[in-house]
VOLUM-498429 format. One record per residue (C-alpha): y, z, x; residue in one letter. Coordinates in steps of 0.1 Angstrom, whole numbers, plus 5000, padded with zeros to 4 digits. Layout:
N
    yy    zz    xx  residuo
     Y     Z     X        a
...
END
This chain:
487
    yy    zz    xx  residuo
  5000  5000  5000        x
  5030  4988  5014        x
  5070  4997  4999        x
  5100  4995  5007        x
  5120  5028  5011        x
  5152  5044  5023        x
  5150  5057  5059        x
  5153  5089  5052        x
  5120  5088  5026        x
  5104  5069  5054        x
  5087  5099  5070        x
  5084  5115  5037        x
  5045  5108  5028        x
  5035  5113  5067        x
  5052  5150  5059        x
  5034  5153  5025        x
  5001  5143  5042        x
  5006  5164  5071        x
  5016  5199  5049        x
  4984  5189  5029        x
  4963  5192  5062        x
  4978  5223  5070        x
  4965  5239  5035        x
  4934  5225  5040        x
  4931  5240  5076        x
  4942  5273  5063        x
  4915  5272  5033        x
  4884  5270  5062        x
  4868  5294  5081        x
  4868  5293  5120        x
  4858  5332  5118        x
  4828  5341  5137        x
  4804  5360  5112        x
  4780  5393  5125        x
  4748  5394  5123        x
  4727  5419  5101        x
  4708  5441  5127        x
  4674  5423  5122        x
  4651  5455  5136        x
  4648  5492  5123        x
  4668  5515  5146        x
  4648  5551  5152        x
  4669  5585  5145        x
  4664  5595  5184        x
  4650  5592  5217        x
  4616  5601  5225        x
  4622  5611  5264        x
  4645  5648  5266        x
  4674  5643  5283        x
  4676  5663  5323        x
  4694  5703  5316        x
  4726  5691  5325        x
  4728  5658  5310        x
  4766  5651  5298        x
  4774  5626  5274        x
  4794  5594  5277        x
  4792  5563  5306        x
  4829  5549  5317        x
  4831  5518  5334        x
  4837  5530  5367        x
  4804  5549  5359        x
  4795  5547  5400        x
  4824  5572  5405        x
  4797  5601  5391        x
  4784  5600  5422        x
  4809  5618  5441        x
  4808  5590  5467        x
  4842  5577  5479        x
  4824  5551  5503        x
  4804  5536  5472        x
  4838  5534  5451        x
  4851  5513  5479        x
  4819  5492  5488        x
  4817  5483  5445        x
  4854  5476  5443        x
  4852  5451  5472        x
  4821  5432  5455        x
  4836  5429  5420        x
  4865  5409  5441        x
  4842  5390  5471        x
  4809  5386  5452        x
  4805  5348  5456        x
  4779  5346  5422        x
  4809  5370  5403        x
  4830  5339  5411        x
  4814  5313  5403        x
  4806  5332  5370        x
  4841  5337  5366        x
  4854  5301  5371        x
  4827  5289  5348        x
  4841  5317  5322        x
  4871  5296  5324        x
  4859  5262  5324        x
  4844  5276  5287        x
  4876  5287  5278        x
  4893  5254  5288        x
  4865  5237  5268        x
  4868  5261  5236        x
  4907  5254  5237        x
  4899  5215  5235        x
  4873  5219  5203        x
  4906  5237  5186        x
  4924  5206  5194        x
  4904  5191  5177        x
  4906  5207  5143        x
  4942  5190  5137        x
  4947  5156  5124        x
  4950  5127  5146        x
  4988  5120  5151        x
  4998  5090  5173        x
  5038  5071  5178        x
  5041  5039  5184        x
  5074  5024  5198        x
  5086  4990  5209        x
  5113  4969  5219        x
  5123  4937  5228        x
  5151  4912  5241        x
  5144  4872  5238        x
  5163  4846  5247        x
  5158  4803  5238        x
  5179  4775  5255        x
  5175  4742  5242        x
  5186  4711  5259        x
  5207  4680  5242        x
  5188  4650  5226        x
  5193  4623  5206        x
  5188  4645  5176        x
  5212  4673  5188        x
  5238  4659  5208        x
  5244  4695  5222        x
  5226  4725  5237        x
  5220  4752  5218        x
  5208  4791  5226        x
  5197  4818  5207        x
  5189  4850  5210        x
  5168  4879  5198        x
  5166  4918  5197        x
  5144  4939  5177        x
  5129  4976  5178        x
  5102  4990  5160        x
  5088  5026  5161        x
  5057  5038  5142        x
  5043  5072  5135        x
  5008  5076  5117        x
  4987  5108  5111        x
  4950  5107  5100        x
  4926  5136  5092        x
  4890  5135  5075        x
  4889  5161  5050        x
  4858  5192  5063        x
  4845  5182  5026        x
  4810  5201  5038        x
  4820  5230  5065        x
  4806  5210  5094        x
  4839  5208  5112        x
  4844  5243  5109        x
  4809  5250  5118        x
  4806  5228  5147        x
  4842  5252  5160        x
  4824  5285  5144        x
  4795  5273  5170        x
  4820  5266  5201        x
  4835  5303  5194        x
  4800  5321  5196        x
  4794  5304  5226        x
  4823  5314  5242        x
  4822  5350  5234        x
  4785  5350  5243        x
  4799  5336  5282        x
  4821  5359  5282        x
  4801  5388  5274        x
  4771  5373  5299        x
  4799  5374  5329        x
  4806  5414  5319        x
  4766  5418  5323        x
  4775  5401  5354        x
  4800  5425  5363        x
  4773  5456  5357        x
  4743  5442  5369        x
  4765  5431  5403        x
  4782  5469  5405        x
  4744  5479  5400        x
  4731  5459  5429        x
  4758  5470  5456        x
  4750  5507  5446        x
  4713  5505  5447        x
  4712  5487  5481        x
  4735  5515  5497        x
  4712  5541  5486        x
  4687  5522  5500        x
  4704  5519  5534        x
  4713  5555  5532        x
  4675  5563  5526        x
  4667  5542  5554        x
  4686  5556  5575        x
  4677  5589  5563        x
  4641  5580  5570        x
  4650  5566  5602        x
  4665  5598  5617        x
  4636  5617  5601        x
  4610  5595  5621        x
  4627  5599  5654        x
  4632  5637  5654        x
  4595  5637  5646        x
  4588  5615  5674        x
  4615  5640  5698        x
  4590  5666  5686        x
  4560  5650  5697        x
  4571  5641  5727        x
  4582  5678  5740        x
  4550  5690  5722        x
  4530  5661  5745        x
  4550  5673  5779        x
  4541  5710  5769        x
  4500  5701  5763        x
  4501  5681  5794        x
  4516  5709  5815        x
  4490  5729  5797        x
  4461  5704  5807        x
  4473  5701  5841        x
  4466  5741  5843        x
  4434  5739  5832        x
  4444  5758  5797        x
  4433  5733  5772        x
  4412  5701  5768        x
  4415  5665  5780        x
  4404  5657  5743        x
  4439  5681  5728        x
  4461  5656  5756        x
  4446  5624  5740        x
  4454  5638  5707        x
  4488  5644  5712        x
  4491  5614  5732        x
  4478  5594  5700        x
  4505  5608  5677        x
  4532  5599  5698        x
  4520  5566  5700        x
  4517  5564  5660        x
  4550  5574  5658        x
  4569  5551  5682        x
  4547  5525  5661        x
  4556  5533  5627        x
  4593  5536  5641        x
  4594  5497  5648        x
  4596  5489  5611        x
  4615  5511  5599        x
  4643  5498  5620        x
  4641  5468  5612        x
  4641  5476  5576        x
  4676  5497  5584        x
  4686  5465  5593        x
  4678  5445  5564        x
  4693  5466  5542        x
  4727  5468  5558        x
  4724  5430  5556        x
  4714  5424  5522        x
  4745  5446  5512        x
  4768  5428  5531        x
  4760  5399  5517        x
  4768  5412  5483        x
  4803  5421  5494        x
  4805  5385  5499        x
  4811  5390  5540        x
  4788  5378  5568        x
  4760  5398  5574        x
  4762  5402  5610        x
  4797  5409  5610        x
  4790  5439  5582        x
  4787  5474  5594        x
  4790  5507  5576        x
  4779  5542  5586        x
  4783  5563  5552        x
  4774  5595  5543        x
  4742  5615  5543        x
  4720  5607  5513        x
  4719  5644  5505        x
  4755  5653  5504        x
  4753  5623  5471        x
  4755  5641  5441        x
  4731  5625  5415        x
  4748  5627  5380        x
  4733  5634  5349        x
  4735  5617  5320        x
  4726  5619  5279        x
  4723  5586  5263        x
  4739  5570  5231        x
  4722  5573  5198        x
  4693  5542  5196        x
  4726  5529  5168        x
  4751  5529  5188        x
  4734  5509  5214        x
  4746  5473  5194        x
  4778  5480  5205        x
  4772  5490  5239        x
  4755  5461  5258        x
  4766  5432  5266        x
  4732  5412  5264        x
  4728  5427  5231        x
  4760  5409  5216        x
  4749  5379  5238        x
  4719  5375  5218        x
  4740  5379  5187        x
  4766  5350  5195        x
  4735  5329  5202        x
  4726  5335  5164        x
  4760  5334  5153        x
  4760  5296  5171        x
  4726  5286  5164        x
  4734  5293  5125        x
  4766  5274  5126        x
  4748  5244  5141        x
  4725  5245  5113        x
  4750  5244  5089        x
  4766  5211  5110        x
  4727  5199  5108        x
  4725  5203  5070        x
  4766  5185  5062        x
  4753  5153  5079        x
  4727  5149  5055        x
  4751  5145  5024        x
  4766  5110  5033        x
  4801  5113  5015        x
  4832  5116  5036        x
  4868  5121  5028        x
  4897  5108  5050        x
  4933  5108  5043        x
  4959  5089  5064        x
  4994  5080  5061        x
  5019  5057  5082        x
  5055  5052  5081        x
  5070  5022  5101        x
  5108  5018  5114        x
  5123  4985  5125        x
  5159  4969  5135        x
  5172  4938  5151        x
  5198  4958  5173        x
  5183  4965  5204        x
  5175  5002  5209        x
  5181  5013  5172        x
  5157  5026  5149        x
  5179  5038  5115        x
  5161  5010  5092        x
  5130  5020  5086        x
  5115  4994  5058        x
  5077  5003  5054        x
  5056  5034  5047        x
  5020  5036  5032        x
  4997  5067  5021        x
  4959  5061  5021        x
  4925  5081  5010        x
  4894  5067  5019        x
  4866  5086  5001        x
  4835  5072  5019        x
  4794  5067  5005        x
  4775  5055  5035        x
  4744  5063  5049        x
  4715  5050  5071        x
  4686  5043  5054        x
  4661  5041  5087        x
  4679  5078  5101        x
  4678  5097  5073        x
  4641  5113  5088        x
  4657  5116  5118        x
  4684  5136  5104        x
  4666  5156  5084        x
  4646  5162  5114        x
  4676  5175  5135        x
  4683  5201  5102        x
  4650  5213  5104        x
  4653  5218  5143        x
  4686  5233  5140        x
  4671  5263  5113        x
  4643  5265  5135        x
  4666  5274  5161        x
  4680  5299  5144        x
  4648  5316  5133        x
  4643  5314  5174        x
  4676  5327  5180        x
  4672  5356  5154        x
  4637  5366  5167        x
  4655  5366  5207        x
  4679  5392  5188        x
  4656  5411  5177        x
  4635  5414  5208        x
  4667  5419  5233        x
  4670  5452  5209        x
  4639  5462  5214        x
  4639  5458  5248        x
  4666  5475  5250        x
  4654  5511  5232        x
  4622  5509  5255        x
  4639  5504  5286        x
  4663  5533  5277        x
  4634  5555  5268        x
  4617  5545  5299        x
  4647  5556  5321        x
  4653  5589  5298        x
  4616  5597  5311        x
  4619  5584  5346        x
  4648  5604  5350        x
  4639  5637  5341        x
  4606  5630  5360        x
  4623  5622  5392        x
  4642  5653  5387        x
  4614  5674  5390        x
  4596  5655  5413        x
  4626  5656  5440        x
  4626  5699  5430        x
  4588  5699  5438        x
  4592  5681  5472        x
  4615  5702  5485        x
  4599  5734  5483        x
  4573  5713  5494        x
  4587  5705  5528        x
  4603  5739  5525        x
  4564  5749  5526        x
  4558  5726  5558        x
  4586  5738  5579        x
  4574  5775  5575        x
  4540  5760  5584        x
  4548  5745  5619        x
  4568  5778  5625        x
  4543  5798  5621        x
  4516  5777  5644        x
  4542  5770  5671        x
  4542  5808  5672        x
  4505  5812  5673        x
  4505  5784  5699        x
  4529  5808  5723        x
  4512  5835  5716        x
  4478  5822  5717        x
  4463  5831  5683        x
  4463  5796  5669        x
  4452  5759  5687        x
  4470  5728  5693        x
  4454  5711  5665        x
  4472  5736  5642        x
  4503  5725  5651        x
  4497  5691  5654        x
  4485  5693  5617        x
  4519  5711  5608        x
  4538  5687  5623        x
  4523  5657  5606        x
  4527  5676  5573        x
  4564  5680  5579        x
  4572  5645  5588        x
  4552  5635  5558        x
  4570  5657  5535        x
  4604  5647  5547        x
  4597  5611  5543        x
  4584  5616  5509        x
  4618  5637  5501        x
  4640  5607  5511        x
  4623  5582  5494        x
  4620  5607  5464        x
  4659  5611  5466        x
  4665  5574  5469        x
  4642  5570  5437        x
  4665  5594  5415        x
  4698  5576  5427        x
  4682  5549  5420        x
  4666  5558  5386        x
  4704  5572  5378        x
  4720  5534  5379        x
  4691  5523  5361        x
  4701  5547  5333        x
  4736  5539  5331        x
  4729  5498  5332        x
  4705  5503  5300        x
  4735  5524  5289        x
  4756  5494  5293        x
  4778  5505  5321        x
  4802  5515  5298        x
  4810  5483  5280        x
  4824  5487  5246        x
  4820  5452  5221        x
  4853  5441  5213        x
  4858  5456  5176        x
  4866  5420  5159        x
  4851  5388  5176        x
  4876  5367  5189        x
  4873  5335  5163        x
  4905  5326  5145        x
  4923  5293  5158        x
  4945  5312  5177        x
  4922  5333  5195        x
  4917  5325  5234        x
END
């Protein structure tokens, strides 16, 4: 439909159609719906919390441990960590990719504009006697706006879909953030038990050694056996042995966590603290309810529902083959050069559409029934992440309060041992007891001491666990980011 109109009702219609779209944008849904909780929550734990458990994980949860050289080690990786970065960047690049499927909720708006300047000589002839020019101007500017009318949801789906995703990469990349804090703080309690282990082996070995120098002496006098010098002999030669490897592994693990502060492992050296001086904190868990909002892979799982049923419902609109499009142009023109005030034509068009494939349609309906089994997939993943989640808790409640009381019974086990090679070092010195007492007391000590480092290391360790399964103090946001506007 083409008519003549005044210049100022020129743009008229491409206003009308364009306040139109807005309603229509304003009636849909880009709002990102929750999901019902698909698996029966229990009232409580079944593990019992440690005596001094206190409630509540921040975010800087690592500060519990009363360790200002693990504060600066974790602060370091959440900035360095090469993988946090990459994470990060790819965070944006789905941000930058969410902010183009907004773009594309508005109508298609395109200006046109033109001008032009001609000029035509023509040369005398028999006909005309004498030459002749003429010129011409003209300008001509155009604007046109089209939009197809979301008849069936499917554009807002398809958006409803690009929000979950994004929410779910940004809730994966504060996992990230845990798991990576996690990581630095269990591989510097491992150094620190190394190294604890370490020290342990060689002031065993410093033992053995005098011990050997006082049994030769002893030997060389004629006071004891050849076979009580071999003996001795033996365990030092054990212990210089099992020394080897646990050196090396002291320097593997100062390795492996400077590569998680993103540095070069050769260049990365750190002393710390002794592993006792750590204080190893105690901590009561959320109620199993609470724990929806409290991980970040547990909303994950959720946004994959939230997209997977939003795709469905993009699956099912392209099965109905009607489509609605409205469009409107307005066209200005004038034959002075540079001047656009006559604008002479405008139209207004909707295109209501009945077409479909008649070959595709099983294909289509094929891709519908993918998409709700997708869902159902995506639903049973939620389901199971929760479930993982209340065992894993529950696990760590009991490995916890187990550790506790393992660490408690070896040391008053090692206690036990020391009083053990005091009093046969005595009865060596005074003669009322043999080498091989002593020898037995000393391998009993060094045994215990081991087992109370690695014993310590397990409860730090066991500690992180807990406050990961926690959530590391992540909160979910209390309305998912899914309007138009939102980033």
């Amino acid at each position: 439909m083409s008519i003549e109109a005044n210049p100022r009702r020129a743009a008229l219609p491409v206003v009308a159609v364009g306040v139109a779209v807005a309603a229509l944008l304003a009636g849909c849904s880009y709002r990102m719906d929750r999901i019902d909780n698909p698996v029966k929550m229990p009232v409580a734990w079944d593990a019992m919390n440690t005596p001094n458990a206190k409630e509540g994980v921040q975010n800087d949860w690592w500060t519990g441990f009363s360790s200002p050289v693990l504060e600066k080690l974790i602060a370091q990786a959440l900035q360095d960590n090469p993988s946090l970065i990459v994470t990060e960047e790819r965070l944006k690049q789905a941000e930058r990719t969410l902010s183009g499927a907004r773009d594309g909720l508005f109508p298609e708006l395109s200006v046109n504009a033109s001008t032009g300047k001609g000029q035509t000589t023509t040369k005398g002839s028999a006909i005309a006697l004498l030459d002749g020019t003429s010129k011409t101007e003209s300008s001509s500017t155009s604007l046109a706006l089209r939009y197809n009318v979301d008849l069936w949801g499917a554009t807002a789906a398809r958006y409803r879909a690009s929000v979950a995703t994004f929410i779910g990469t940004r809730y994966d990349t504060d996992l990230a953030r845990i798991q990576l804090a996690s990581n630095v703080a269990r591989d510097y309690f491992n150094l620190l038990s190394v190294r604890s282990r370490v020290d342990i082996a060689r002031e065993n070995l410093a033992i053995a050694e005098r011990l050997l120098r006082i049994i030769d002496s002893r030997y060389r006098n004629g006071t004891i056996r050849l076979y009580d010098l071999t003996q001795q002999t033996t365990t030092v030669l054990q212990q210089r042995t099992a020394l080897i490897p646990l050196e090396n592994q002291l320097r593997q693990a100062e390795t492996a966590l400077g590569l998680l502060l993103g540095v070069t492992p050769q260049e990365f050296h750190i002393e710390g603290e002794p592993i006792e001086q750590l204080k190893v904190p105690e901590i009561a868990p959320w109620l199993p309810g609470d724990m929806l909002l409290r991980r970040p892979d547990i909303a994950a799982a959720e946004t994959d529902m939230a997209a997977a049923r939003a795709n469905m419902v993009v699956a099912r609109a392209s099965l109905i083959p009607v489509s609605l499009s409205l469009s409107a142009t307005g066209t200005s023109t004038s034959t002075d050069l540079l001047s656009l005030g006559d604008a002479r034509t405008y139209s207004v068009q909707g295109l209501l559409t009945l077409a479909t494939g008649i070959f595709d349609y099983r294909a289509r309906h094929n891709s519908y029934l993918n998409a709700k089994s997708n869902e159902y997939i995506a639903l049973v993943n939620y389901g199971q992440t929760i479930r993982t989640a209340l065992k894993e808790v529950d696990d760590d409640l009991a490995s916890v309060e187990a550790n506790l009381r393992a660490e408690e019974s070896q040391k008053a086990t090692v206690d036990q041992a020391q009083k053990a090679l005091d009093l046969a070092s005595v009865g060596l010195r005074e003669g009322s007891q043999g080498i091989e007492d002593v020898l037995n007391a000393q391998r009993t000590l060094f045994t215990a001491k081991d087992s109370l480092a690695q014993a310590r290391l397990t409860r730090l360790t066991s500690a992180v666990t807990l406050y990961v399964a926690l959530g590391g103090g992540w909160t979910a946001p209390s309305e998912p980011e899914a309007s138009t506007g939102s980033k």
